[in-house]
C-alpha positions in Angstrom: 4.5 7.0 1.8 6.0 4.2 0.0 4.5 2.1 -2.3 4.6 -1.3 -1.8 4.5 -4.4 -4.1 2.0 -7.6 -3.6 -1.0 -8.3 -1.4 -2.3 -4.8 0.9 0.5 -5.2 3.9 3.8 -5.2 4.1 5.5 -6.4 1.3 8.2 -5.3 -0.9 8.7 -1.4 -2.1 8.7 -0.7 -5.6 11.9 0.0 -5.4 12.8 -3.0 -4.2 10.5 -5.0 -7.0 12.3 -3.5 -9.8 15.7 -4.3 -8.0 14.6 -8.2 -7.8 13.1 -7.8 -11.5 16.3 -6.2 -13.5 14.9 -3.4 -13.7 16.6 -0.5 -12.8 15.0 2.5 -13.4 11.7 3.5 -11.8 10.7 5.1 -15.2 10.9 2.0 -16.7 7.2 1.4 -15.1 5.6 3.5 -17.5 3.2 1.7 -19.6 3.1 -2.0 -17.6 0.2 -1.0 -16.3 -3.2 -1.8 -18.4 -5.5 1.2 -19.9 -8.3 -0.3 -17.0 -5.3 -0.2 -14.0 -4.2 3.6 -15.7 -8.0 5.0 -15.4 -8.4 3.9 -11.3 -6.9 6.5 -11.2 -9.6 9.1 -12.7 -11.7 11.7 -10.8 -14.1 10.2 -8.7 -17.2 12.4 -9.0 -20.1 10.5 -8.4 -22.6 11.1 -11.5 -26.3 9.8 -10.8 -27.4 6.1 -12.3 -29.8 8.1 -14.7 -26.8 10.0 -15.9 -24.4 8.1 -16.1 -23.5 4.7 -18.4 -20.9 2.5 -17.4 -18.2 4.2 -19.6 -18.1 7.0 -17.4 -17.6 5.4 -14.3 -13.3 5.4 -12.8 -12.3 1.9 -12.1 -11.6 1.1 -8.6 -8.3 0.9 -7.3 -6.7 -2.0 -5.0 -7.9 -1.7 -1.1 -5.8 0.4 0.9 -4.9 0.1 4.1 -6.0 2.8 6.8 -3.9 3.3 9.9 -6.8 5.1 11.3 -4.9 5.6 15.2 -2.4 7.8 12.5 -6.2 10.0 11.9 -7.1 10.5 15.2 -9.3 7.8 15.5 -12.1 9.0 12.9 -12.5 7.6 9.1 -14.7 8.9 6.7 -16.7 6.3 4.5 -18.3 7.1 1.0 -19.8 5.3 -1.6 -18.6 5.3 -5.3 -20.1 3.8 -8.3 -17.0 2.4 -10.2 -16.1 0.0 -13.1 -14.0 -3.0 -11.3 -11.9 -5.1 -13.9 -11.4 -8.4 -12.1 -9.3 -9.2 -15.1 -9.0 -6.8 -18.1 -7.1 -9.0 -20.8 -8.0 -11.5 -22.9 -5.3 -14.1 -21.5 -6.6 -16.9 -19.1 -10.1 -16.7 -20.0 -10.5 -12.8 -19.6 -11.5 -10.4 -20.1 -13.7 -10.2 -16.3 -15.3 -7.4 -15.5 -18.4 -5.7 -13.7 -19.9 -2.8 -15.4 -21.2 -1.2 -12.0 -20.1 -2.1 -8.3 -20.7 0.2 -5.3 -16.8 0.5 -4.1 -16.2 1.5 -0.8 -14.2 4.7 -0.5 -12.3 5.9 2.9 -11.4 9.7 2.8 -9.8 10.9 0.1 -8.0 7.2 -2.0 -9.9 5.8 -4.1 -12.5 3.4 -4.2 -11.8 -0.3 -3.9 -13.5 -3.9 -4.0 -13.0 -4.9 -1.8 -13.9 -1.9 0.5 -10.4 -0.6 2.6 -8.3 -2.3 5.0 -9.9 -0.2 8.5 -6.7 -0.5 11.0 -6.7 0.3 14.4 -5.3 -1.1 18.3 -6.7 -2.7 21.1 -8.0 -0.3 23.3 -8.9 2.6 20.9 -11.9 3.9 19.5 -13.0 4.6 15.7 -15.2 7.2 14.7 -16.9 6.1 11.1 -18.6 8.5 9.4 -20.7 6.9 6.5 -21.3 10.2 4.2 -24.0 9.2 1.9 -24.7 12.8 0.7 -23.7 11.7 -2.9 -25.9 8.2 -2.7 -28.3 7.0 -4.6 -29.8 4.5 -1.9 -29.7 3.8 1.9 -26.6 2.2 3.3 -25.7 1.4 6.6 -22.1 -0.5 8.0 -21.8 -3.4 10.0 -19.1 -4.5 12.2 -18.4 -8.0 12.9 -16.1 -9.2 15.9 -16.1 -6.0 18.1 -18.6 -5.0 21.2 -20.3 -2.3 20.9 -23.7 -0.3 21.7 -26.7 -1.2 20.1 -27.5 1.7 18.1 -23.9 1.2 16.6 -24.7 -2.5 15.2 -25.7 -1.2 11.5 -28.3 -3.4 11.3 -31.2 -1.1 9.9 -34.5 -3.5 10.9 -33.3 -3.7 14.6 -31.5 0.0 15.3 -34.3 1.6 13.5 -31.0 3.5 11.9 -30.3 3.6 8.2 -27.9 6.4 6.2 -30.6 7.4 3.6 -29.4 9.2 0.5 -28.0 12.5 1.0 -27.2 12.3 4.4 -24.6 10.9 7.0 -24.0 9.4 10.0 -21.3 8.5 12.5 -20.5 5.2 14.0 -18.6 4.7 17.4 -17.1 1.5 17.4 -14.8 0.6 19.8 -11.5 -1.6 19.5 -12.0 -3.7 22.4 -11.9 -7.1 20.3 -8.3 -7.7 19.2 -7.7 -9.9 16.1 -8.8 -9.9 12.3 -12.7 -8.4 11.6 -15.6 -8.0 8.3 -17.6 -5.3 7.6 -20.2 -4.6 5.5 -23.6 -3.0 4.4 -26.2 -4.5 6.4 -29.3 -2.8 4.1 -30.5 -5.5 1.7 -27.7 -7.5 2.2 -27.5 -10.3 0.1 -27.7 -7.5 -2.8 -25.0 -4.6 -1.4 -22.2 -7.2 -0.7 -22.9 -8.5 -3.8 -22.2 -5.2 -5.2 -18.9 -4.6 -3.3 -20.2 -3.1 0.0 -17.5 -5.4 2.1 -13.9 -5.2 3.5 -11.6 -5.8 6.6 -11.3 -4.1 9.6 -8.5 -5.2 11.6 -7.8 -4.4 15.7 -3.9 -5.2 16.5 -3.6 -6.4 20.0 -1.6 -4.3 22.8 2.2 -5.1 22.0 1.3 -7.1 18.6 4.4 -8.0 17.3 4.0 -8.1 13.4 5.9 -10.8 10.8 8.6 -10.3 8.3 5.4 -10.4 5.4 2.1 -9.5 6.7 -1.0 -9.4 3.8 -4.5 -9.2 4.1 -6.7 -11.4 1.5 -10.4 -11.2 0.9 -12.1 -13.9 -0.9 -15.4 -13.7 -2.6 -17.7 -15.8 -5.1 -20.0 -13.8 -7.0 -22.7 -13.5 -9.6 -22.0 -11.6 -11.9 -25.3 -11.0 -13.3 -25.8 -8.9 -10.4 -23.5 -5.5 -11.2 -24.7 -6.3 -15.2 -27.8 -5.4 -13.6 -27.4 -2.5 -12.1 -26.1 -1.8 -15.2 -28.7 -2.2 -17.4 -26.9 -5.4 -18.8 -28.7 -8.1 -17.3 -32.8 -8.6 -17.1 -33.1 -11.1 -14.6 -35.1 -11.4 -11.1 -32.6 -11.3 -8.5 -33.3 -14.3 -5.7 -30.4 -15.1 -3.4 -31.8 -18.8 -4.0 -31.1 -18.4 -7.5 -28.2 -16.7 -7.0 -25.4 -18.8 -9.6 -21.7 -17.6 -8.8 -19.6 -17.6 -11.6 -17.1 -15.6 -11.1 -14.2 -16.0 -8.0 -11.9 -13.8 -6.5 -8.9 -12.9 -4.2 -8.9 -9.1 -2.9 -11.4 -8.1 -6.0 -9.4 -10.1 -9.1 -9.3 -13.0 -10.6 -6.1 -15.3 -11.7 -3.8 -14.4 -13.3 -4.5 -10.3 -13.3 -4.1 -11.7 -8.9 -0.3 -12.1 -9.7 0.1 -8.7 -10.8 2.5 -6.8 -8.5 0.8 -3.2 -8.5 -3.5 -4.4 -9.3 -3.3 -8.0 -7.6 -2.5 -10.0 -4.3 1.1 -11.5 -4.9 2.3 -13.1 -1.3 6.0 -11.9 -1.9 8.7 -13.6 0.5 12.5 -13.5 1.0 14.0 -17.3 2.1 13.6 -17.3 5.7 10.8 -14.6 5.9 8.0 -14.9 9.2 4.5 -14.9 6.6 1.3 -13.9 8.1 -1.4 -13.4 6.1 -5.2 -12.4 7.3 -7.9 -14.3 5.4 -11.4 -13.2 5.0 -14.4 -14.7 3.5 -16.7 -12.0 1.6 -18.7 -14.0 -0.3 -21.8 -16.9 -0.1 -19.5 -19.8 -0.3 -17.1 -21.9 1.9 -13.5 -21.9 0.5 -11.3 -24.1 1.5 -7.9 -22.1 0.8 -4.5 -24.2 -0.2 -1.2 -23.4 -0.5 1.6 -25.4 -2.4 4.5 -26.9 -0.9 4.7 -24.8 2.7 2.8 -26.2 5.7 1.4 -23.2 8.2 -0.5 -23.1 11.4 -3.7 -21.2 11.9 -3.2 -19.0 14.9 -6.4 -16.3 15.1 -10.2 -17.1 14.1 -13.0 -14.7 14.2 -10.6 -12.7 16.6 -9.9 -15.3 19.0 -6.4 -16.5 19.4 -6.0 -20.2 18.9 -4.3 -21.5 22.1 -0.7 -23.0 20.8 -1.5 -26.0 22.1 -4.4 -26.4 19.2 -2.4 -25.2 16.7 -0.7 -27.7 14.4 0.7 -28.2 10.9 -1.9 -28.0 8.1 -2.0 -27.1 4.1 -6.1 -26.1 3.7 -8.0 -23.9 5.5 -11.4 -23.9 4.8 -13.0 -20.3 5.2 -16.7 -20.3 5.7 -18.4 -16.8 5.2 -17.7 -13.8 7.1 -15.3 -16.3 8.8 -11.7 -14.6 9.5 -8.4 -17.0 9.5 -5.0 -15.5 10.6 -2.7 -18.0 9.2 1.4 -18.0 9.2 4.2 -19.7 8.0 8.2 -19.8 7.3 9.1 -19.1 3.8 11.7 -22.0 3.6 10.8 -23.9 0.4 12.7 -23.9 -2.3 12.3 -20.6 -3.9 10.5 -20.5 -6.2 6.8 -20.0 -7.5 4.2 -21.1 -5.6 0.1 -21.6 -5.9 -2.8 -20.3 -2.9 -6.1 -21.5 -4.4 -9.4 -22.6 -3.6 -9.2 -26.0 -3.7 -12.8 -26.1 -5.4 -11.3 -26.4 -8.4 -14.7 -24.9 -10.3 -13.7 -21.5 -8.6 -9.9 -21.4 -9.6 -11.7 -21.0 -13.7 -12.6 -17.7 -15.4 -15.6 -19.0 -17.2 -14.9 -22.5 -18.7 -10.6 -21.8 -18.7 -8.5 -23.3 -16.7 -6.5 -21.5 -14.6 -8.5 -18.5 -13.4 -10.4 -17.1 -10.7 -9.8 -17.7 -7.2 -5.7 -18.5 -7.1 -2.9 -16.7 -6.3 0.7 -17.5 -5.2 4.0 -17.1 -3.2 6.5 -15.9 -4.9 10.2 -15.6 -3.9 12.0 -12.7 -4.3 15.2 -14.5 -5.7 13.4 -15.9 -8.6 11.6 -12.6 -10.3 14.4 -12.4 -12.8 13.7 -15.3 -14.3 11.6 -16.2 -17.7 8.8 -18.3 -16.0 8.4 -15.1 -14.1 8.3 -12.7 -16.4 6.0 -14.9 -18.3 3.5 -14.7 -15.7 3.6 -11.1 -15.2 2.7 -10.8 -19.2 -0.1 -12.6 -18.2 -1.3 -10.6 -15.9 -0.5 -7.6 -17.4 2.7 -6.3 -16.2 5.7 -6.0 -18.2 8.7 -5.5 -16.6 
């Protein structure tokens, strides 16, 4: 398989990265990455919460996406205690991180915050199997968007169904709502999203025809004195109407650790490129998402198609929770570097810096060789 550049999708091969960078040897990588991006990839053995401190846990790693028609249909789900560096350095505010999350881990990558990209088409069928054998609580999964039979809704208090430690369970959900979907833990909520129990699960239609550039995005707002917690780093009373977000993200990071080409979410586009790019709302908050100089048309919500006739020329989407927007556009700016950010401009800060959190950008291929670019990437932790 490939590996590919930018936001989980289809963007550039790392190949093709180094190429648009200068650089022209694939060994030349070694070493851009950060000591927290090097240890994602550590065993993933599961150690108990009376065994373990944080310091043992493996970071996450970025969501992958699951072409689960290429499996047969089925998926296997697990739960992971991880480290999750939202940011690791000290530039822009950093360093971010969350000393415990539960990460979301399908078969054998590793686990992610968000949870991994579940792909599928219209018509199929998906056999999730939430292994909880190595847990430490119940879990259950939820699937918004799709039709399916009650006992299959996740939803512990009204299926009478929950994945208790040690145990699994399969879900049968079928594909039979095409378009852009959320899942997530349905047991205690407001406190398992909150500790990375969320991701997207996406149903192409019959004969989809994809763009050029196709990424999936996840936003979230969180409070971070929730994974302290469950680390032992934080004594507070958790109340979801005291919860106090201070930290905001874009697939799992905050600015500028987003722009990095390998951990973060860059939108990377050739002049003339078809974009699409599937946004989802993880968190408690309504974001309204903004992206410099290129005007695009929303064209799916929730997994309904917007009739053409509705569409029309906008700048700001604003994505209410668990709300899905497919969006697209024509890279035909002038290349360059360009900003996506929540335009509440308290979430694009880590802390009290300016910029941070929720921002990415769009980046054109034909500029990557210059100093404002590599200038970026230092900040974020990649050296090219």
């Amino acid at each position: 398989m490939t590996t590919r550049i930018g936001a989980p999708g289809t963007g550039l091969s790392r190949r093709e990265f180094l190429a648009a960078t200068g650089v022209t040897s694939v060994s030349a990588l070694a070493g851009c990455s950060t000591s927290g991006a090097d240890e994602s990839a550590a065993a993933t053995d599961t150690p108990t919460e009376t065994q373990a401190t944080s310091a043992d846990l493996p970071y996450t790693s970025p969501p992958a996406v699951v072409d689960v028609d290429e499996q047969g249909g089925e998926v296997t789900m697990r739960t992971q205690q991880a480290r999750h560096a939202v940011h690791p350095l000290d530039t822009m505010g950093g360093p971010v991180e969350f000393p415990r999350v539960w990460a979301f881990q399908a078969d054998d990558n590793d686990p992610s915050v968000p949870g991994p990209i579940l792909r599928t088409t219209e018509g199929n069928a998906m056999e999730v199997t939430l292994d909880n054998t190595d847990g430490r609580r119940p879990h259950t999964i939820h699937f918004h968007g799709v039709r399916k039979t009650w006992e299959n809704d996740g939803v512990p208090t009204t299926t009478g169904i929950q994945v208790p430690p040690g145990e699994t369970h399969t879900y049968e959900i079928p594909a039979n709502v095409p378009g852009t979907h959320f899942y997530h833990c349905h047991f205690q909520t407001h406190r398992h999203i909150d500790m990375g129990m969320y991701g997207i699960y996406r149903v192409d239609p019959e004969g989809y025809e994809p763009a050029d550039r196709e990424y999936f995005m996840t936003i979230k707002d969180w409070d971070s004195r929730v994974p302290r917690k469950w680390a032992g780093e934080a004594d507070f009373t958790y109340n979801s109407a005291s919860r106090n977000p201070d930290v905001f993200t874009v697939n799992g990071k905050s600015a500028p650790r987003t722009l990095h080409p390998e951990e973060g979410s860059p939108i990377i586009v050739d002049e003339g490129d078809s974009v699409r790019i599937h946004l989802v709302n993880g968190g408690y908050m309504s974001h309204p998402m903004h992206i410099h100089n290129h005007r695009f048309q929303r064209v799916e919500k929730d997994g309904g198609t917007i009739p053409e006739a509705a569409r029309h020329d906008m700048d700001v989407t604003n994505v209410a929770p668990a709300e899905r927007h497919t969006i697209e556009f024509t890279a035909d700016a002038d290349p360059g570097i360009y900003l996506m950010h929540c335009h509440k401009v308290n979430h694009v800060m880590n802390g009290t810096f300016y910029p941070g959190g929720m921002l990415t950008g769009v980046v054109y291929r034909s500029v990557m060789d210059t100093d404002i670019f590599n200038q970026l990437m230092e900040y974020a932790g990649y050296s090219t």
